[in-house]
C-alpha positions, -999 to +999 in steps of 0.1 A: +281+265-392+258+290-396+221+283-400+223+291-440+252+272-444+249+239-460+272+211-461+292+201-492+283+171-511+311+143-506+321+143-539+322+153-576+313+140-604+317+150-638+277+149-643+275+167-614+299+195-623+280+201-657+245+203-635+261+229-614+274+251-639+239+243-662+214+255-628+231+255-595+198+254-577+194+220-599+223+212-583+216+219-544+182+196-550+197+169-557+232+165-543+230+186-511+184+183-506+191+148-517+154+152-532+155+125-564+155+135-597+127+119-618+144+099-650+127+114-678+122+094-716+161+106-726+179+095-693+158+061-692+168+053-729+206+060-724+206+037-692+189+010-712+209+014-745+244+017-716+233-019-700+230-043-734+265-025-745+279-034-713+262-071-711+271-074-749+313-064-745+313-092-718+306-115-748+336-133-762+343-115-794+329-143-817+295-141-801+288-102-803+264-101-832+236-087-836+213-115-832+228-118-799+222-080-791+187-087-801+187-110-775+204-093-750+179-062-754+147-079-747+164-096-715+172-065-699+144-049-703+125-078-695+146-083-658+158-042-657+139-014-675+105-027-681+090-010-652+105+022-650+107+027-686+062+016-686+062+041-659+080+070-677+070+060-709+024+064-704+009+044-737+020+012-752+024+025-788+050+054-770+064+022-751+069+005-789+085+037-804+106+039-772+120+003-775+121+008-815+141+039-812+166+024-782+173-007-805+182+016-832+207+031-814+221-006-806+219-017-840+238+017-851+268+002-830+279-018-860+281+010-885+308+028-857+327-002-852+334-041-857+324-050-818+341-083-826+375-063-832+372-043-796+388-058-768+380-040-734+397-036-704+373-024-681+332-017-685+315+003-662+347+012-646+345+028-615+366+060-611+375+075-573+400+095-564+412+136-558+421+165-582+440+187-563+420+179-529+387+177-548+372+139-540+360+127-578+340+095-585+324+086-617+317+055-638+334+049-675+314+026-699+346+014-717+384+018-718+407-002-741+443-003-749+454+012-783+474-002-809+507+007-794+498-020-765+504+005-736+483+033-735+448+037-738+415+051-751+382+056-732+352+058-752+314+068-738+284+061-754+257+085-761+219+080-771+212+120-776+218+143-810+253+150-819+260+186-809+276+210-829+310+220-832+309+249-807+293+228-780+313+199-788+344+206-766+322+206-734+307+171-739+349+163-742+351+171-703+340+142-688+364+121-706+394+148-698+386+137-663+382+095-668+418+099-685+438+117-654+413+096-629+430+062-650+465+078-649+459+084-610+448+055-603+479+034-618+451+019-646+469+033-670+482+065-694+446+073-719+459+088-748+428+092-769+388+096-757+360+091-778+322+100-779+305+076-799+267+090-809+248+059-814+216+075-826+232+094-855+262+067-857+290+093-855+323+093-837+343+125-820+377+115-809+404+137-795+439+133-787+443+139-747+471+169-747+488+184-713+464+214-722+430+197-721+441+184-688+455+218-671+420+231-683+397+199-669+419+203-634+414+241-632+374+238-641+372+208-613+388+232-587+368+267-594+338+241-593+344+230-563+354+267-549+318+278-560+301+253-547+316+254-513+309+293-515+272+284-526+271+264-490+284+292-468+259+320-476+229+289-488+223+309-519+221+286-551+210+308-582+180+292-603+191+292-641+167+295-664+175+277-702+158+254-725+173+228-701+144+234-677+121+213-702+132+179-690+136+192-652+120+175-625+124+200-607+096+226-617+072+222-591+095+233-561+118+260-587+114+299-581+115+302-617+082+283-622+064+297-592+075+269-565+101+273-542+109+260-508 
């Protein structure tokens, strides 16, 4: 190895794809520096929001209600989130209209679906693995068997805007990859994937086709081909985009006048 050459994170993850192909200097910071990468307001809220929706599926049906959500909400922050989020989060009227706006993405749960009616399979289910030689791990908040009573359907949760149609497609990928990775892995064939936006209470659901996977295998693999080809010469471009708002990364980025 050459002294620019840089070794290859272990794995891929579907997060870390979309960083790389978003800033691949981004990238190189965290998953190859391994320098840590600040949770801003957005991040903190969708881990928060993700936890109660976890702790509330593992509820026997008849006890998810919303009272119990309440509940649920001011116990993990309470034992999880309190500190990070006081420490993200400066003033206590901003740590109010944090917790304000995170329970209405909660609440909005119950205008997408009956979450007495949903009967998961697996929550928080870890995902590891290789796409044509590319190691994969990842995490998916919820899978569930459809009506047919053999296949299934993996739905993810999302605190942030709904995007528009154009962009829409991309934010499919990650769930491309949780079906094949539960196919792989002997879980199960996943049919059907499903974005549920909790903050504007809409649903995007697609139909898995031969297609969308082809496409999600091919993207993994050129990923991974530019990545390793980012390590041999050490050159990771800094990308410069609206994106660069909620980066934690300013103060050492070329673009902003840091560097290493």
């Amino acid at each position: 190895m050459s002294q620019s050459e840089l070794t290859p994170p272990p794995h891929l993850s579907a997060s870390s794809i979309g960083t790389f192909h978003q800033c691949p200097l981004k990238f190189r910071y965290n998953k190859i520096d391994l320098i840590p990468d600040v949770s801003g307001e957005a991040a903190v809220m969708g881990n928060f929001v993700h936890d109660v929706l976890e702790e509330l599926y593992k509820l026997p049906p008849e006890d998810r209600t919303i009272d119990n959500a309440r509940e649920l909400a001011r116990r993990v922050w309470e034992e999880i989130w309190v500190d990070q989020a006081t420490s993200t989060v400066k003033n206590s009227e901003e740590v109010r209209m944090f917790r304000w706006r995170s329970w209405f993405c909660i609440e909005n749960l119950w205008n997408l679906e009956n979450p007495q009616e949903i009967e998961p399979d697996g929550l928080e289910f870890e995902v590891a693995g290789q796409i044509e030689g590319v190691t994969i791990k990842g995490f998916i908040d919820r899978y569930s068997t459809l009506n047919d009573g053999e296949s299934l359907i993996v739905s993810d949760y999302k605190t942030g805007k709904t995007p528009r149609p154009n962009y829409q497609e991309d934010k499919f990928f990650q769930l491309y990859l949780y079906a094949y990775m539960l196919e792989k892995m002997d879980v199960g064939v996943a049919k059907e994937i499903e974005l549920l936006y909790l903050k504007d209470g809409v649903r995007l659901k697609r139909t898995v086709s031969p297609k969308d996977t082809k496409n999600m295998i091919e993207h993994v693999v050129e990923t991974k081909r530019q990545v390793d080809e980012c390590c041999k010469t050490g050159e990771f471009e800094a990308r410069k985009s609206v994106l660069c708002n909620w980066c934690s990364y300013q103060n050492i980025c070329p673009m902003f006048g840091g560097g290493k």
